[in-house]
C-alpha positions in Angstrom: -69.9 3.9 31.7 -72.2 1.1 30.2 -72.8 0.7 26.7 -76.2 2.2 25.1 -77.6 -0.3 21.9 -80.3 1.7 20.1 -81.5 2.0 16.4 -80.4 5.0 14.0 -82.3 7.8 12.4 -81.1 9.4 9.2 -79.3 11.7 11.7 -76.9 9.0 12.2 -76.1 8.2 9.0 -73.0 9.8 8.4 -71.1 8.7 11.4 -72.6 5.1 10.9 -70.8 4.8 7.5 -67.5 6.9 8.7 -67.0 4.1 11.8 -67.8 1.1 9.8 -64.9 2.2 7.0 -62.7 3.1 10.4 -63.4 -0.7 11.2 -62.2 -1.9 7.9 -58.6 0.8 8.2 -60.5 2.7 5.0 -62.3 5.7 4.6 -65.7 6.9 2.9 -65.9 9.8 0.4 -69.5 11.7 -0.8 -69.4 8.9 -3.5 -69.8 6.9 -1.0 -72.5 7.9 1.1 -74.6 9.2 -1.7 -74.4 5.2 -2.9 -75.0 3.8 0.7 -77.7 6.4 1.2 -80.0 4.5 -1.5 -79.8 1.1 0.8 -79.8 2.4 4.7 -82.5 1.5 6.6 -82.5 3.4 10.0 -84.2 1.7 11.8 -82.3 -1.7 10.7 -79.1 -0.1 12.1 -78.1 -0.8 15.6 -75.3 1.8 17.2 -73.8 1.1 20.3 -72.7 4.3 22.5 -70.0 5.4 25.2 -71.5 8.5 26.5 -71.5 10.5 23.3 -69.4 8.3 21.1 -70.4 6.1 18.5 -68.4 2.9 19.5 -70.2 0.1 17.4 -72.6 -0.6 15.0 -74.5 -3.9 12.9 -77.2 -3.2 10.2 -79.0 -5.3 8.3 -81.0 -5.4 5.0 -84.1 -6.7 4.1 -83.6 -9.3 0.9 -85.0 -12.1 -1.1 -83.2 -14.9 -1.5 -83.9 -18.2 -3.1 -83.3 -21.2 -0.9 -84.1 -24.9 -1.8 -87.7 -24.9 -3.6 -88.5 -21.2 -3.3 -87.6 -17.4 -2.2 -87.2 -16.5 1.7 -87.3 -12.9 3.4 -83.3 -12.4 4.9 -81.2 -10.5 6.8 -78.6 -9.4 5.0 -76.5 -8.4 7.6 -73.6 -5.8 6.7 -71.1 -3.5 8.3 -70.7 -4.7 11.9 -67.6 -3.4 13.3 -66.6 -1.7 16.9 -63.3 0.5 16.9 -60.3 -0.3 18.2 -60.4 1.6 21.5 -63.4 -0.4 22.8 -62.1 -4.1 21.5 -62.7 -7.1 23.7 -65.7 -5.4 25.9 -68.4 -7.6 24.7 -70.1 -4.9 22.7 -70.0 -6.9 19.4 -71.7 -9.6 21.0 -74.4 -7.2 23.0 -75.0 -5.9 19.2 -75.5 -9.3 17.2 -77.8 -10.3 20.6 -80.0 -7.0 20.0 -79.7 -7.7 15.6 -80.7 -11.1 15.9 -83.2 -10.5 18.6 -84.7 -8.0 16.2 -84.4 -10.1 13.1 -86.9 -12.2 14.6 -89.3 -9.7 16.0 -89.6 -8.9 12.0 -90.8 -12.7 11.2 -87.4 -13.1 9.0 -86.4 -16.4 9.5 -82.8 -16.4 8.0 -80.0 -14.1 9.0 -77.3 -14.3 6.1 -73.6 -12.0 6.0 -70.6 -12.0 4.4 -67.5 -12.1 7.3 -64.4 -9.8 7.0 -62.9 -12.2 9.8 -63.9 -15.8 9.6 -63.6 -16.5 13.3 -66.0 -14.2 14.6 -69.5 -15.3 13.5 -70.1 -19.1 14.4 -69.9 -17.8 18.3 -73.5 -15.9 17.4 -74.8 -19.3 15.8 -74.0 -18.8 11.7 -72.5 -21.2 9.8 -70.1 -21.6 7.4 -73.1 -22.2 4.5 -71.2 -21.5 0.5 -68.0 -20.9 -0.9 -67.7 -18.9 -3.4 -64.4 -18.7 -6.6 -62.5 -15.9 -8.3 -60.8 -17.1 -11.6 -57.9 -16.1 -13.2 -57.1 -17.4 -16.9 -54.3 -16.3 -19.1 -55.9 -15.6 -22.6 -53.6 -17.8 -24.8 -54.5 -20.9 -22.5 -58.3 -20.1 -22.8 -59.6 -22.5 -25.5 -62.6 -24.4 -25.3 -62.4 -27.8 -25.4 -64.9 -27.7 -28.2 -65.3 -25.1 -31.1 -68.0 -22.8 -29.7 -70.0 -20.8 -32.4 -72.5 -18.8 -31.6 -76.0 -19.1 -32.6 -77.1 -15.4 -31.3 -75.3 -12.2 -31.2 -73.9 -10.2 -28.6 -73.7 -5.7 -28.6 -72.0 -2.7 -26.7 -74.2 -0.7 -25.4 -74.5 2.0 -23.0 -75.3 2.3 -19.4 -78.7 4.0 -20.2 -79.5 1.0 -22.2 -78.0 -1.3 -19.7 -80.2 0.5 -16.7 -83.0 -0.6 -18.8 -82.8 -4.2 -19.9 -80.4 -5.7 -17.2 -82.6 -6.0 -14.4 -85.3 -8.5 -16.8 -82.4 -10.8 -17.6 -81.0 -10.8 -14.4 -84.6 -11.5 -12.8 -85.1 -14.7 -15.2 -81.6 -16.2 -15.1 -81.0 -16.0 -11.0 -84.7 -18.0 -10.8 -84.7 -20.9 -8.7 -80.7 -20.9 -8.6 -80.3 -21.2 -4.5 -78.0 -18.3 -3.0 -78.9 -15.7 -5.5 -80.9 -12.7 -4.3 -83.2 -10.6 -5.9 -82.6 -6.7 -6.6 -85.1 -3.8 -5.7 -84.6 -0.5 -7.7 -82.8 1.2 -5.5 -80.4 -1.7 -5.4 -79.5 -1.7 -9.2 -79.1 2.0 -8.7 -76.3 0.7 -5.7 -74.8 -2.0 -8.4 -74.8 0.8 -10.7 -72.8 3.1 -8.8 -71.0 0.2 -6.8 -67.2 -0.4 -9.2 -66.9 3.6 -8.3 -66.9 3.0 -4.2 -64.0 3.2 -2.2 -61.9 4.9 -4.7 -62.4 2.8 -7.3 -63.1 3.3 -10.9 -66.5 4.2 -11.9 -65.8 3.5 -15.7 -66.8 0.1 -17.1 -67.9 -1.5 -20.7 -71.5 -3.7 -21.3 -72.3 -5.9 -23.6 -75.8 -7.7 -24.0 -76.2 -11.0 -25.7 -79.4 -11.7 -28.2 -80.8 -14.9 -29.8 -84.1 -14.2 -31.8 -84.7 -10.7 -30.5 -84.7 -12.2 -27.1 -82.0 -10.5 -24.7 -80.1 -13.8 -23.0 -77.1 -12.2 -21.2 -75.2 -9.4 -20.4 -71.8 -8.7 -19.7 -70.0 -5.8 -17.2 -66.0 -5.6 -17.1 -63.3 -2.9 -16.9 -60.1 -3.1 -18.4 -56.6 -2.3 -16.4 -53.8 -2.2 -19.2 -54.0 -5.7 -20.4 -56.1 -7.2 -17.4 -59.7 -7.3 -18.2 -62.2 -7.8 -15.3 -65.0 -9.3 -15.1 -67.9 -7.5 -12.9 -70.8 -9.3 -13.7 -71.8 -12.2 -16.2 -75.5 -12.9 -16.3 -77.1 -15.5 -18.6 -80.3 -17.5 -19.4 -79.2 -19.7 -21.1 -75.6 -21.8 -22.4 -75.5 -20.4 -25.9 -75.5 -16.5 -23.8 -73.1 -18.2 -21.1 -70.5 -19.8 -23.6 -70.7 -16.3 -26.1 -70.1 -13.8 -23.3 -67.1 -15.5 -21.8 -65.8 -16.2 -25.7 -65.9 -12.3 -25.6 -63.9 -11.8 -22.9 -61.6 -14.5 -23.5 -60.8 -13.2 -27.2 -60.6 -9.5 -26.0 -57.7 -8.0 -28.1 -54.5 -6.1 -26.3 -55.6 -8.8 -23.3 -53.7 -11.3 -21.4 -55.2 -12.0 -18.6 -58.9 -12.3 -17.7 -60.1 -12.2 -13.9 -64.0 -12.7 -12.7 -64.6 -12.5 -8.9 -67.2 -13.7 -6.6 -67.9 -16.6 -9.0 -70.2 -19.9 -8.3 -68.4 -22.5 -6.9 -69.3 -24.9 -9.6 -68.5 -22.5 -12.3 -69.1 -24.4 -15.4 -66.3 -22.6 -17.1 -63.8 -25.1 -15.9 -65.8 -27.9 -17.7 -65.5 -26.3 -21.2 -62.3 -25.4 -21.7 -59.6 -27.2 -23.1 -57.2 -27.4 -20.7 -59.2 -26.7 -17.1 -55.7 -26.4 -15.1 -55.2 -23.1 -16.1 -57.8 -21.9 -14.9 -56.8 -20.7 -11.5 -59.2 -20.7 -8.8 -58.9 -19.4 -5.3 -61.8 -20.0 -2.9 -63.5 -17.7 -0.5 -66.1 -18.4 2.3 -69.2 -16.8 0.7 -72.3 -17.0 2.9 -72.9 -17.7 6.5 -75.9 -18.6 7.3 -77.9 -18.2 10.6 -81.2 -20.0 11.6 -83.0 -17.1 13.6 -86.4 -19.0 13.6 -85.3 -22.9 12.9 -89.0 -24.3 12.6 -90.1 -21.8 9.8 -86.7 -22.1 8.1 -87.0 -25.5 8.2 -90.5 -25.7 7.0 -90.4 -23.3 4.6 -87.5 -25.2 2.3 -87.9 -28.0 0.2 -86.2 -31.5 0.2 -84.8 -33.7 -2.0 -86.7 -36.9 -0.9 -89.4 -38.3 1.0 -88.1 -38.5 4.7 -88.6 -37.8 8.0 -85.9 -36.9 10.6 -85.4 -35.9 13.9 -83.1 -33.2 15.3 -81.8 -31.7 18.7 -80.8 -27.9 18.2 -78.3 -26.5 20.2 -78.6 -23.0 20.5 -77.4 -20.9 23.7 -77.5 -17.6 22.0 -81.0 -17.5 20.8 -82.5 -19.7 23.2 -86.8 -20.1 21.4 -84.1 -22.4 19.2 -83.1 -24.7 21.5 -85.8 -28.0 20.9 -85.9 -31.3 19.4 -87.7 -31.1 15.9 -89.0 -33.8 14.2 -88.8 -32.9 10.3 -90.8 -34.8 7.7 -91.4 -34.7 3.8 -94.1 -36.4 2.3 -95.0 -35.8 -1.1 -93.3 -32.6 -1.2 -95.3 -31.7 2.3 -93.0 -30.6 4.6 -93.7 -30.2 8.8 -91.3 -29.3 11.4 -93.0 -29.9 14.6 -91.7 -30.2 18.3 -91.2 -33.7 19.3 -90.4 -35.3 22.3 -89.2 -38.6 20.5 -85.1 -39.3 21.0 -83.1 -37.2 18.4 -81.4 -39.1 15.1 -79.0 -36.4 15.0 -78.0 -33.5 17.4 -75.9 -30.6 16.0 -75.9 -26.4 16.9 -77.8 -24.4 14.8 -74.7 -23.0 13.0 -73.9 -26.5 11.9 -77.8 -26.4 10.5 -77.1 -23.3 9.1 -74.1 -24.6 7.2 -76.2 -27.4 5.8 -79.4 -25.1 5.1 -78.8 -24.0 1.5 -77.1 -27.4 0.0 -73.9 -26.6 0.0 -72.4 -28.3 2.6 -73.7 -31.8 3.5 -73.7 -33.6 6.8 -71.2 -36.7 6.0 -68.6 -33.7 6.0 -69.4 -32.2 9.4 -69.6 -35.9 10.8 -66.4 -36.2 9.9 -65.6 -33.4 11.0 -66.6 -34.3 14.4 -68.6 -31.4 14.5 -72.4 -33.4 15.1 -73.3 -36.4 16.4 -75.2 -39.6 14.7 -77.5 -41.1 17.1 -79.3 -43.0 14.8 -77.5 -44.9 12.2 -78.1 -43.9 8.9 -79.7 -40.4 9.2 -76.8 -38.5 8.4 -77.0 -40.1 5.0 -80.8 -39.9 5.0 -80.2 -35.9 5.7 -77.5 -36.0 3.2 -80.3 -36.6 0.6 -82.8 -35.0 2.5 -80.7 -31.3 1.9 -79.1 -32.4 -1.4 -79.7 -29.6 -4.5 -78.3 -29.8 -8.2 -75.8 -26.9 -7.3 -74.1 -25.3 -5.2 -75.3 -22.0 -3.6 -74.2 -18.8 -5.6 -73.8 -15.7 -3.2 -73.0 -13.4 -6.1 -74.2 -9.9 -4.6 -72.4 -8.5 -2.0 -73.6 -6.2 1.0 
């Protein structure tokens, strides 16, 4: 019988969220649907059918994100799984066809996810764009390498409080920094809710950080017996940044101190006194998929003055297949067709691993992954893309 892709209603919710978990080997509680009920978006949900039974699904969620010199409408696509009795069919790829096909009908130019398997996604065009670090620190090897003292002053508070002032800080200290995305209402009220998913502990401590009456930072962790965990640090400014980790560093009754889903240029490293200890493992973060190249191209900004021209490979979205000359002059950027010979040709997952700064082309030269045509513009491009940090993909979906 052939497989039937359509969008959800409401109706489907239930059965959307109970054979994404059966993708992952997990299961869903009421918890959980009540929290995944404040994000779902029927009609950005795509369910693939066998007769009667739900055998697939993708969805997607509209975001903000900010990329090199400003904020760009996403995809945040999440929970694409197909069960186990209809593997290797082709229905995963007949459902990131119809996603990405109606990603673009919506005028979003980027496509973004988070990949439970790594080997899956660069067939559909994303690339490997930010890495992300979770830390591990033993308390008694957690001294700064100079003597931090704080100039404001940091409080417990409650959630209630928290609800309130959180999302302000959050807004001004994520500006401009490339990765982060910004958070609706009904998104808090998911970040809220989010330690208690999946069986997990609701229960959690926060802390807000003032200098001058002005709230700087705040700080989310639980505590497991002598393991204190880090959920989210948020601050404006280094005075907020260097105080909040002080405070979990010098909890009492603690030995070890964990933060996951970290930058993966945390400056943390860089103050303390003996960096070794901390212990870093990295993660793929972000992949990133071009689903309109031109606007996603035009719509970024560049590091320098330049002007290069690229041949995009693209066999699953096809409109993306073209030789683009991109320029930058003044800080005016174009991305037109051209029918000049190409300085560099690469697929558009390769593009999308260089889009957000992260990763520059030298690497994926090396890599053997593009090809130079014209000497030179892989450095030119290397500039062209560079930003002062890496990509932070803190919020997950």
């Amino acid at each position: 019988m052939p497989i039937e892709l359509r969008n959800s209603t409401w109706d489907d919710f239930p059965l959307v969220k109970i054979i994404n978990a059966r993708g992952e080997n997990g299961y869903r509680t009421q918890v959980d649907f009540d929290a995944h009920q404040l994000v779902f978006a029927p009609d950005r949900s795509i369910i693939a059918f066998d007769g009667n039974h739900m055998v697939g699904n993708a969805l997607s969620y509209e975001m903000d994100m900010y990329v090199p010199g400003g904020i760009s409408k996403i995809a945040a696509v999440a929970s694409v799984s197909v069960q186990a009795t209809h593997r290797r069919q082709g229905i995963n790829r007949s459902v990131m066809k119809y996603q990405l096909e109606d990603i673009y009908s919506r005028g979003e130019p980027l496509a973004v996810l988070q990949a439970s398997e790594s080997i899956i996604y660069g067939r559909y065009g994303y690339g490997l764009a930010s890495f992300e670090s979770n830390l591990k620190i033993e308390k008694v090897r957690s001294a700064y390498a100079k003597e931090h003292v704080s100039t404001g002053q940091a409080y417990f508070i409650e959630e209630s409080e928290a609800r309130e002032i959180f999302p302000q800080i959050y807004s001004e200290a994520i500006k401009n920094r490339i990765g982060m995305v910004t958070r609706k209402e009904n998104w808090w009220e998911f970040r809220f809710r989010e330690p208690g998913l999946k069986g997990g502990d609701p229960k959690s401590w926060f802390v807000k950080y003032q200098e001058n009456g002005k709230n700087d930072g705040y700080l989310r962790y639980t505590i497991n017996g002598t393991e204190l965990n880090v959920i989210e640090l948020i601050a404006c400014t280094h005075q907020a940044y260097s105080s909040l980790w002080r405070i979990c560093l010098d909890m009492d009754l603690i030995d070890v101190i964990k933060a996951e889903h970290r930058p993966a240029d945390e400056e943390l490293k860089w103050m303390l006194a003996d960096p070794r200890r901390l212990i870093e493992h990295s993660n793929d973060r972000y992949w990133v998929r071009l689903v309109d190249v031109k606007v996603a191209l035009s719509q970024r900004s560049y590091s320098i003055d330049g002007s290069l021209i690229f041949k995009i490979q693209d066999d699953f979205l096809p409109w993306n297949q073209e030789v683009l000359e991109l320029s930058c002059e003044s800080g005016e950027v174009s991305c037109i067709n051209s029918s000049k010979d190409p300085d560099i040709i690469l697929t558009v997952g390769d593009l999308g691993a260089v889009y957000l700064g992260g990763i520059n082309f030298s690497t994926l030269l090396s890599a053997n992954r593009i090809e130079e045509v014209t000497q030179g513009s892989v450095s030119k491009a290397n500039l062209m893309f560079s930003t002062p940090r890496k990509p932070w993909g803190f919020d997950g979906w």
